[in-house]
C-alpha positions in Angstrom: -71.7 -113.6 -23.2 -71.2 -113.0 -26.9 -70.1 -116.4 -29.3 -69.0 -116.3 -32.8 -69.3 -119.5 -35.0 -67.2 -119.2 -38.8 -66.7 -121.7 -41.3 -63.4 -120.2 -42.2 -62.6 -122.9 -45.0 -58.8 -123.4 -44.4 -57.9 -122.1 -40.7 -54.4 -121.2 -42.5 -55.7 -119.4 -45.3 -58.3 -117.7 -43.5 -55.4 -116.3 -41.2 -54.0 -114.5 -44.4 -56.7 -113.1 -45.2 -57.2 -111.6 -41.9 -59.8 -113.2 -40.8 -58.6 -114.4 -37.2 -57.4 -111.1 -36.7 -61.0 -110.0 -36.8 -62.2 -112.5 -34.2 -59.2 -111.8 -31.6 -60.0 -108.0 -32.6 -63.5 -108.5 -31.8 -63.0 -110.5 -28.7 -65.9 -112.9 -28.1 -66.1 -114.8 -25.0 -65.5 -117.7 -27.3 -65.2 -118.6 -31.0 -66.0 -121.6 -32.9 -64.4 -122.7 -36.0 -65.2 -125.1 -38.2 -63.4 -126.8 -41.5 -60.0 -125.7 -40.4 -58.2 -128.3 -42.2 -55.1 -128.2 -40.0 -54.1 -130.0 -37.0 -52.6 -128.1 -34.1 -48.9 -129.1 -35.0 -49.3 -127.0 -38.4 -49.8 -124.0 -36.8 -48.1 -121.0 -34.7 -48.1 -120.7 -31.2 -49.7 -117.3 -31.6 -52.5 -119.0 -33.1 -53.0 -121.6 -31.0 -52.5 -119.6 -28.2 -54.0 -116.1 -28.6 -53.8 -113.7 -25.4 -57.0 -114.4 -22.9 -57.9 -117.8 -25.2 -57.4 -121.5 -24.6 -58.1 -123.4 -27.8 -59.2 -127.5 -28.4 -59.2 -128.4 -32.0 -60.5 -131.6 -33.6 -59.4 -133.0 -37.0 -59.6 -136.3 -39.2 -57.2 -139.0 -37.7 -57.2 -140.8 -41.3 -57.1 -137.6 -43.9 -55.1 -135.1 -43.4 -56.1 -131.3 -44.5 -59.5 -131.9 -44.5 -62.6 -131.0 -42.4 -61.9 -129.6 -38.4 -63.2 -128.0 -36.1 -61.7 -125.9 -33.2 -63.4 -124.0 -30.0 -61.6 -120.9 -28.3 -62.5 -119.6 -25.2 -61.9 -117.3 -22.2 -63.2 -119.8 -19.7 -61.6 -123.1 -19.4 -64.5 -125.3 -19.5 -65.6 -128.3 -16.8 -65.0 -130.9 -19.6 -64.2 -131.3 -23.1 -66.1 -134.3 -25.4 -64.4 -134.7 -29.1 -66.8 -138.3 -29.5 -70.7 -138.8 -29.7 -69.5 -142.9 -29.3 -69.5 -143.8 -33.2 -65.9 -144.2 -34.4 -67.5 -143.9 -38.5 -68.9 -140.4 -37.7 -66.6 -139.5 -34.8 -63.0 -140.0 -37.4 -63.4 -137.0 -39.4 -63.1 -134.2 -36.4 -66.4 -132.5 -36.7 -67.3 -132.0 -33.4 -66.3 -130.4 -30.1 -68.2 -129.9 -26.9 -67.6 -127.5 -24.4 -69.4 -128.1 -20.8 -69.5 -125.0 -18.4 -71.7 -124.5 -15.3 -74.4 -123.4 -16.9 -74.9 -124.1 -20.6 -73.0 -126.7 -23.0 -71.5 -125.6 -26.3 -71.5 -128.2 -29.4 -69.5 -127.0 -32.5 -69.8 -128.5 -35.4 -69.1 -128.9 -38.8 -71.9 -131.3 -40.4 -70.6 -133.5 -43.4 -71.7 -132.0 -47.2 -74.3 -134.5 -48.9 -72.5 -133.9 -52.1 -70.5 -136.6 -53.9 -72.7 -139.5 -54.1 -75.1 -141.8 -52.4 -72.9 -142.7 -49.8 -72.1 -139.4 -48.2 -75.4 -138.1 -48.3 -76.2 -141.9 -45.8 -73.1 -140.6 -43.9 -74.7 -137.3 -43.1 -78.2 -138.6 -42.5 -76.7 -141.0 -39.9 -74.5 -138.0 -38.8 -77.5 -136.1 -38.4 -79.2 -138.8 -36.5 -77.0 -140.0 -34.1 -75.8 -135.9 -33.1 -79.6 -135.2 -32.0 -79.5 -138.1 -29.7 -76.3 -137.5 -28.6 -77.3 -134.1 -27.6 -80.9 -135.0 -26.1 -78.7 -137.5 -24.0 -76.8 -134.4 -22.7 -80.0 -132.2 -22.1 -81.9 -135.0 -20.0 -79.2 -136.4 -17.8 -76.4 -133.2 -17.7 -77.7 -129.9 -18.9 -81.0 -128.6 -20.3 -78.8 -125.4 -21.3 -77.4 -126.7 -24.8 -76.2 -124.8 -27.8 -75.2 -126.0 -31.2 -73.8 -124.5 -33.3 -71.5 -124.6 -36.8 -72.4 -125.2 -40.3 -75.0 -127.7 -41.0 -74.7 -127.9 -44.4 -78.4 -127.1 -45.1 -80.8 -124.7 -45.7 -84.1 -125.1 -43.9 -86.5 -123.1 -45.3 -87.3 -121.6 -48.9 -86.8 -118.4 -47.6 -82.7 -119.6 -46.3 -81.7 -119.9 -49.7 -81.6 -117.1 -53.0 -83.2 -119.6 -55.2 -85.4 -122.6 -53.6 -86.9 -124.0 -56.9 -83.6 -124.5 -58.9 -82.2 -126.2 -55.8 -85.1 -128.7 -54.9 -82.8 -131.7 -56.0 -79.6 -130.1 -54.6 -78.1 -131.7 -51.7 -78.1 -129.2 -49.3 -81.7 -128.4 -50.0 -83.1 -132.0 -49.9 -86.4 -132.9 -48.6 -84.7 -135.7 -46.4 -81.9 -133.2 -45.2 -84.5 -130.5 -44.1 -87.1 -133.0 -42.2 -84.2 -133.4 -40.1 -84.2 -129.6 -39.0 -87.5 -130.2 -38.7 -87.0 -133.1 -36.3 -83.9 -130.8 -34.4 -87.2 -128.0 -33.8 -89.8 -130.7 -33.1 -87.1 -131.9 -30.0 -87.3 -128.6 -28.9 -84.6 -126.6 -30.3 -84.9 -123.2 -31.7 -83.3 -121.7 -34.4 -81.9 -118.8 -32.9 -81.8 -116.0 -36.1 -85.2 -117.0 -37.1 -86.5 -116.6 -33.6 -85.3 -112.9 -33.8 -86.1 -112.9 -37.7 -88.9 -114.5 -38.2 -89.7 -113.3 -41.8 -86.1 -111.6 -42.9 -85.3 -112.1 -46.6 -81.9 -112.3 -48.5 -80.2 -113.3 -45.5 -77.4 -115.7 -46.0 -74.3 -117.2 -44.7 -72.8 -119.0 -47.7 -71.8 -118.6 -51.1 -70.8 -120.2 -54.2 -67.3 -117.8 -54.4 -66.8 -119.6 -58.4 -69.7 -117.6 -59.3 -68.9 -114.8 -57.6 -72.3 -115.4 -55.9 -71.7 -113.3 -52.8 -71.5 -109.9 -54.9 -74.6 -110.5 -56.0 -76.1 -112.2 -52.8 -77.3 -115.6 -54.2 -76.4 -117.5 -51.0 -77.9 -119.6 -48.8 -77.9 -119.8 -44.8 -76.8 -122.7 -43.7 -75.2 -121.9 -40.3 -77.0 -122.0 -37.2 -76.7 -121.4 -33.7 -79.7 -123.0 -32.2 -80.7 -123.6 -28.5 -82.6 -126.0 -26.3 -86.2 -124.4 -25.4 -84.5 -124.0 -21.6 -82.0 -121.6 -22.9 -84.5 -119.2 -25.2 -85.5 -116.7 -22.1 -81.5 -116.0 -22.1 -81.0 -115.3 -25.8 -80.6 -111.7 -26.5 -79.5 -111.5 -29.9 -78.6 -113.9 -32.9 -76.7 -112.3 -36.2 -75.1 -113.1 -39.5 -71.9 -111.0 -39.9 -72.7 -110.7 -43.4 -69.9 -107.9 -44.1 -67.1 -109.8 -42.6 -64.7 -111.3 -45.3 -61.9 -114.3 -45.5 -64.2 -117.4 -46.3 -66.6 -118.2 -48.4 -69.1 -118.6 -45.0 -69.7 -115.5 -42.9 -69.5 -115.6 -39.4 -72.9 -115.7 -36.8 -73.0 -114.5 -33.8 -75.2 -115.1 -30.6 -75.3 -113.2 -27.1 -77.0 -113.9 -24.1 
């Protein structure tokens, strides 16, 4: 089973630029987007439809064009979850869960830090309340989880082109990455550093006003990661570094 997970920023815009042609042209057993910024009204039935996909989408019920997230896949799933049960953090359609017989599928798009005190509490809380959420899932539904989307930050000094000028950047905060150090303490593993262990200069994101991605300053920032249960299944985790149409690549993961 192959996934791909793409922060196309602006599901519309990304179509333009060819970008969902590339993922029904590849043809993963599913594909998660995140920050669409559309609701399913806005777009085409060929979209919302594509031959051999079913789609859900989630958006923001008070802003409109903003934020999103939305899973296709070739197998209809058992059930479909849209709420981790906090109307705040559940009101700006970041999150979709997919439940199949074996394994559940989480997509989502983690709130930006940026812009002030506030949001960087909302994504802490965020933060907090998904890992429950999910350890909920693994104990009394499925051990078999997978999450994935774009967390909004980098982990490690080795996720991001320059670590040092960044130190006080949200994004790179120490607060923001003791809580991917809390998600691998759980017992989830980061699926391209499993397979990567030391790799350098590999990134999924980057600042496109200063042209960053020509000269690869980026940072990785999207993840797929997997409960310990699932690791034995994992056969390969990649960044798709040379597709275009966002200013986020997409990742991929088979098992």
């Amino acid at each position: 089973m192959k996934i791909i997970s793409w922060n196309v920023n602006g599901l519309r815009a990304n179509i333009k630029k060819g970008g969902f042609d590339f993922l029904t042209n590849e043809s993963p057993d599913i594909f998660c987007l995140q920050e669409t910024k559309a609701r399913p009204d806005q777009l085409t039935e060929s979209i919302l439809s594509p031959a051999g996909y079913t789609s859900y989408f989630d958006y923001p019920k008070l802003k409109k064009g903003y934020s999103g997230t939305a899973i296709y896949t070739k197998e209809k799933p058992l059930k479909v979850v849209y709420e981790m049960g906090d109307s705040d953090l559940d009101n700006e359609g970041r999150l979709i869960g997919v439940y199949f017989k074996n394994f559940v599928l989480f997509n989502v798009y983690f709130p930006n830090g940026g812009g002030g005190p506030e949001r960087l509490a909302y994504k802490m809380r965020f933060y907090d309340k998904f890992l429950k959420h999910i350890e909920k899932v693994r104990k009394t539904e499925n051990k078999n989880i997978i999450f994935t989307g774009d967390v909004n930050t980098a982990h490690n000094e080795i996720d991001l082109a320059r670590p040092k000028e960044n130190e006080k950047s949200t994004g790179f905060l120490p607060e923001e990455r003791a809580w991917i150090d809390k998600v691998v303490l759980t017992g989830y593993i980061d699926t391209f550093r499993h397979f990567n262990p030391d790799k350098k200069e590999a990134y999924s994101w980057w600042d496109m006003k200063t042209f960053a991605r020509e000269r690869n300053v980026g940072w990785r920032i999207d993840y797929f990661f997997v409960s310990k249960e699932m690791i034995k299944k994992i056969k390969k985790a990649e960044i798709l570094s040379d597709v275009y149409g966002s200013d986020h690549c997409p990742i991929s993961l088979e098992f």
